[in-house]
Every structure is written in structure tokens, then in C-alpha cells.
C-alpha positions in Angstrom: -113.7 -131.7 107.4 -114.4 -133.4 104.4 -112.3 -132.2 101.0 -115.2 -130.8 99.4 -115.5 -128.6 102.3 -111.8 -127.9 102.2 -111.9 -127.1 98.8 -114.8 -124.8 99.1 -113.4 -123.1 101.9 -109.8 -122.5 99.8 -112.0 -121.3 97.0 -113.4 -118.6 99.0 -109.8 -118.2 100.3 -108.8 -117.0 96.9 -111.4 -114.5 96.5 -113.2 -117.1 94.2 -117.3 -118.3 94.4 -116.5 -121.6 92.7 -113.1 -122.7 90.8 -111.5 -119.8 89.5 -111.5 -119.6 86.1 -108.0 -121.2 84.0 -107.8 -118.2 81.3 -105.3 -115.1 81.8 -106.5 -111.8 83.7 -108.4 -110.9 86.6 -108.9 -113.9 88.6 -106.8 -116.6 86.5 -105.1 -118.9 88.2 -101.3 -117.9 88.2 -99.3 -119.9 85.8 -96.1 -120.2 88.1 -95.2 -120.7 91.9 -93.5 -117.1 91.3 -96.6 -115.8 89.8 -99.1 -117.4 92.8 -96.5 -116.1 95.5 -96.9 -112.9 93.9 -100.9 -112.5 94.0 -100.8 -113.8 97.3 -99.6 -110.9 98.4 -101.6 -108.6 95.8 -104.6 -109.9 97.0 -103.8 -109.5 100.5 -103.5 -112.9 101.5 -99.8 -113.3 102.8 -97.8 -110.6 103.9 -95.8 -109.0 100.9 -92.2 -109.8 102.7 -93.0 -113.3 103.0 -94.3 -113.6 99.7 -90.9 -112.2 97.8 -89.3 -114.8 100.1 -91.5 -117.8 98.8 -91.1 -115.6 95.2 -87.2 -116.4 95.9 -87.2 -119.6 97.3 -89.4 -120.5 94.0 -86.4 -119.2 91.7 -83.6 -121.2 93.8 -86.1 -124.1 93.1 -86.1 -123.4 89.3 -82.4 -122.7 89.4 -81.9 -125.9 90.9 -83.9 -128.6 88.7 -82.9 -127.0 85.3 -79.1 -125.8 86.1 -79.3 -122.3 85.0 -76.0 -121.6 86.6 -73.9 -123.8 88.7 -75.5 -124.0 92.0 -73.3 -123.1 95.5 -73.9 -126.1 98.0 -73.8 -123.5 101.0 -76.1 -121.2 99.5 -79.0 -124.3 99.1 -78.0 -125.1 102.9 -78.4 -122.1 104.3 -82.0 -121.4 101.8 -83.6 -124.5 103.7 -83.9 -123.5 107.7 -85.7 -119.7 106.0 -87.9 -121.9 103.4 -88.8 -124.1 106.3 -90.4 -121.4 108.5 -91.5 -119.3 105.3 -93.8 -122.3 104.6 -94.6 -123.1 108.4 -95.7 -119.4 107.8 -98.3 -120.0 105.1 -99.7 -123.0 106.6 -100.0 -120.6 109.9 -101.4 -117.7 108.1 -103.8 -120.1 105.4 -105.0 -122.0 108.8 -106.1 -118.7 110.6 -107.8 -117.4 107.6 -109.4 -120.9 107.5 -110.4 -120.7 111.3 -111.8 -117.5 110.5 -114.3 -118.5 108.0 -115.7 -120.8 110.6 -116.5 -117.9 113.0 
């Protein structure tokens, strides 16, 4: 597939006819990995669990390149194996929808 294809197909994805527009409101493209975590699941498009996970493992990320607190070694250790299969998830869920759209 070529990545005009891909992109077109993501586009649609998102609910969107061409690029979705940069501005705030309705349809704007979420300013944050938090934010896009949390339309994801607005919109329907991953599962609302896994989306406050990703919301979460987005915070730890945030917590960990500008030391808001002072960060716990296990608590990053035991955070990778859960973001690992969080994001196997998406790519799961992202390639069925894709697959889909090919039907």
C-alpha cells in the first residue's frame, strides 16, 4: 500500500474526508497524546479502558522527561510489560479497522 493510500485510509479512520482541520473544536486535531488518547475513545475508536491506560502511560511519559516529581525506578519497570501490550493493542485494533475498510 502506498502512503498516500495509508494516509487516506487513517484519514477516514478519524472520522475525517481529507486532513482534519488544525484549529480547536469539533474535529481539531488533539493538542496532546492525553488529549488524542482521549478522543479515541470519544469517537469510538479504542476501547475507553484502554484509552485511560495509553491516557496514563502518556502522563508517566510527561512525568518522566520533565521531572515533575522524583520518579520510582520500579514503578517505570513495572509501567513497560502493560504499555507494551496497550500499544500491541492499538496497532491490533487500528489494523482491523484498516482491514475493514478494504471489505
Amino acid at each position: 500500500m502506498s502512503p498516500e493510500a495509508l494516509a487516506r485510509k487513517l484519514q477516514r479512520l478519524g472520522g475525517y474526508p481529507e486532513a482534519p482541520p488544525r484549529e480547536e473544536g469539533a474535529g481539531a486535531v488533539p493538542n496532546s497524546c492525553w488529549n488524542a488518547f482521549r478522543k479515541t475513545s470519544e469517537h469510538g475508536i479504542l476501547p475507553g479502558e484502554l484509552a485511560g491506560r495509553l491516557q496514563e502511560a502518556a502522563g508517566l511519559r510527561n512525568t518522566l522527561v520533565h521531572m515533575y516529581e522524583e520518579i520510582d525506578d520500579g514503578v517505570v519497570a513495572a509501567s513497560i510489560s502493560l504499555a507494551l501490550e496497550d500499544f500491541g493493542r492499538v496497532l491490533q485494533v487500528f489494523d482491523e479497522r484498516l482491514a475493514a475498510m478494504d471489505e
